[in-house]
C-alpha positions in Angstrom: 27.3 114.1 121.4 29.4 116.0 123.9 31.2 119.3 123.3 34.9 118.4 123.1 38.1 120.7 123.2 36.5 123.3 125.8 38.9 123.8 128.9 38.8 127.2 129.2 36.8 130.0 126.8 38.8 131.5 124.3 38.3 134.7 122.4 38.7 134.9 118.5 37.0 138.2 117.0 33.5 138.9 118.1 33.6 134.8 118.7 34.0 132.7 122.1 35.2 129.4 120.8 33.2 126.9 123.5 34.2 123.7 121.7 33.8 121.1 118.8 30.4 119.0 118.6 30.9 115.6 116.7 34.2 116.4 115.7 33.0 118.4 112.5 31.4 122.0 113.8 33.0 124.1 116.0 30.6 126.5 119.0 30.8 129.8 119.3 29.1 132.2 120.9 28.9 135.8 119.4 29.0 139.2 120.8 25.1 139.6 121.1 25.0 136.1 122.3 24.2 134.1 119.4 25.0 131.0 119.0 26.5 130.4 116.1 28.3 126.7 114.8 31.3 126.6 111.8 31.4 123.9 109.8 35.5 123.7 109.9 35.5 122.0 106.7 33.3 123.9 105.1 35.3 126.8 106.9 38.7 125.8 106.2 37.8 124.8 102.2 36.7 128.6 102.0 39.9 129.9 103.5 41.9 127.7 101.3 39.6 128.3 98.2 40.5 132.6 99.1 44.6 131.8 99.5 43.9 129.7 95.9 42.0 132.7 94.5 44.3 135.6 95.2 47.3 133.7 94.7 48.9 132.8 97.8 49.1 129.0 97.9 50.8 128.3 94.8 54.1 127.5 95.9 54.8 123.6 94.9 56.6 120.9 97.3 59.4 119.0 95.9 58.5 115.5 96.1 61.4 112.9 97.2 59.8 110.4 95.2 58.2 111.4 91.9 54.3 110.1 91.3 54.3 109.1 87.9 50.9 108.3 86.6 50.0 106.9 83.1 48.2 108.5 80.6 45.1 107.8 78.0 45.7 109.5 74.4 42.7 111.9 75.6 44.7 112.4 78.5 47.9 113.5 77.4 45.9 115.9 75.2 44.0 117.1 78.0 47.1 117.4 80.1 49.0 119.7 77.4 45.9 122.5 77.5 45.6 122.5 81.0 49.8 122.3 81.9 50.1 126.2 82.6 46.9 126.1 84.8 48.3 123.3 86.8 51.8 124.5 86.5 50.2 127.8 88.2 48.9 125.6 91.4 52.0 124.2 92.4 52.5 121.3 90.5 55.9 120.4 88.4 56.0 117.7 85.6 57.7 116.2 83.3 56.5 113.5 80.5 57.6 110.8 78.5 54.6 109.5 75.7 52.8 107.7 78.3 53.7 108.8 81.5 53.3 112.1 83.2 55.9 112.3 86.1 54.8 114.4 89.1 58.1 115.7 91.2 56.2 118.6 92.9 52.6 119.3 93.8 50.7 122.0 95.9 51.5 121.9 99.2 47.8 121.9 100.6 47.9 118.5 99.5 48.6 114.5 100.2 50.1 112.3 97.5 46.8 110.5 97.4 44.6 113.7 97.1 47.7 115.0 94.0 47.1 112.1 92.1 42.7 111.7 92.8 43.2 115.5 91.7 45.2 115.3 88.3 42.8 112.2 87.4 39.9 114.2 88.0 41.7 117.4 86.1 42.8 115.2 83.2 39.7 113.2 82.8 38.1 116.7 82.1 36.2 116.8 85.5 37.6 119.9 86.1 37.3 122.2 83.5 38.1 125.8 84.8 40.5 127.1 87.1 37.9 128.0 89.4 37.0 124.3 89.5 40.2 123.1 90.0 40.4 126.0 92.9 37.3 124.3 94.6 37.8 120.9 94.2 42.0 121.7 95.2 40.5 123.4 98.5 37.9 120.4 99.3 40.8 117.8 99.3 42.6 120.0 101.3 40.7 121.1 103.9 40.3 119.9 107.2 37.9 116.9 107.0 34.5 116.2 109.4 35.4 114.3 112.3 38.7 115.8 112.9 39.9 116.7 116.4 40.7 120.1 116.7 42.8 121.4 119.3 41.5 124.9 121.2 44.6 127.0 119.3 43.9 124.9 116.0 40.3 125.9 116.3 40.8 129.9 117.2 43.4 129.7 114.2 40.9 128.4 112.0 38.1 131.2 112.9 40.4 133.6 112.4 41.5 132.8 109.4 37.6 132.1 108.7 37.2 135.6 109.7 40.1 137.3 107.1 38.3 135.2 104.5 36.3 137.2 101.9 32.8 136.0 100.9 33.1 133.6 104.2 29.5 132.4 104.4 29.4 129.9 101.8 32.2 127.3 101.1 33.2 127.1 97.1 30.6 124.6 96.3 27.6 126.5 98.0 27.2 124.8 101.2 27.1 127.3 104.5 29.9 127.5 106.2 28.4 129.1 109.4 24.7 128.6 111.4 23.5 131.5 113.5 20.6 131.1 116.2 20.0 134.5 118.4 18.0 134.0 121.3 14.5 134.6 119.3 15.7 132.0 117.3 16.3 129.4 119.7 12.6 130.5 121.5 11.1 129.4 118.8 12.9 126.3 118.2 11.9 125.6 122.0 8.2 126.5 121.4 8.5 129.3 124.5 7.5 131.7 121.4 5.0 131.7 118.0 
């Protein structure tokens, strides 16, 4: 492993962003000189889950080619209680008896992801809008072993940082690792 991205220190809050470590957590050092690592997908699902949450990412893109997926009896039923929920997200149908045609879907996310989304949705998977939220941010997010550029990183932290509850990501799992310099003496042995 080898800290990647680091040319020159930058400054993002009380973070210096150092650089990315296997291409999944970014270094930072804090203002009492902490080190602290962000796991940017964790990081980034959390921000995305937040925009979800109050609102703000629910604007849908237009699709030049519709997805048209075709649907089980249970589905189609599923579908019509859950249409307002999705409709809320972004996403834009229409619907013949067996086919559910997709011509617009939230703009955090790929074709693939829209489709893996709406099967997981309509299979019941996904049974409250918080759930669809989470599982919406997770397929969004930037993934583990992504290269980050320096400004893609400081954006990140600082939209990590505007982020209510930032600590954990949607499903649990920390978002952020803190070691002060007691900490890291004892992970040394220099201290009981």
């Amino acid at each position: 492993m080898h800290l990647q991205g680091q040319r020159h220190n930058v400054r993002v809050g009380p973070f210096t962003y150092l650089g990315q470590v296997a291409l999944t957590y970014l270094v930072l050092l804090d203002t009492t000189d902490a080190l602290v690592l962000l796991d940017q997908h964790a990081a980034h699902e959390r921000v995305l889950y937040g925009r979800l949450t109050r609102g703000k990412a629910h604007d849908g893109q237009l699709l030049a080619l519709p997805l048209r997926l075709s649907l089980h009896s249970a589905e189609k039923e599923r579908f019509f209680q859950l249409r307002t929920q999705l409709e809320s997200l972004g996403f834009v149908f229409t619907h013949t008896d067996a086919d559910l045609c997709v011509t617009a879907m939230p703009a955090m996310l790929t074709r693939a992801e829209t489709e893996c989304f709406l099967r997981e949705a309509l299979a019941g998977r996904k049974a409250d809008l918080a759930g669809m939220f989470a599982s919406m941010a997770c397929k969004g997010a930037i993934k583990a072993g992504q290269a980050l550029t320096d400004d893609e990183a400081a954006g990140l932290i600082a939209q990590w940082l505007a982020t209510p509850e930032r600590e954990y990501c949607p499903h649990g799992r920390p978002c952020v690792l803190r070691w002060d310099a007691g900490d890291l003496e004892k992970l040394f042995k220099r201290r009981q």
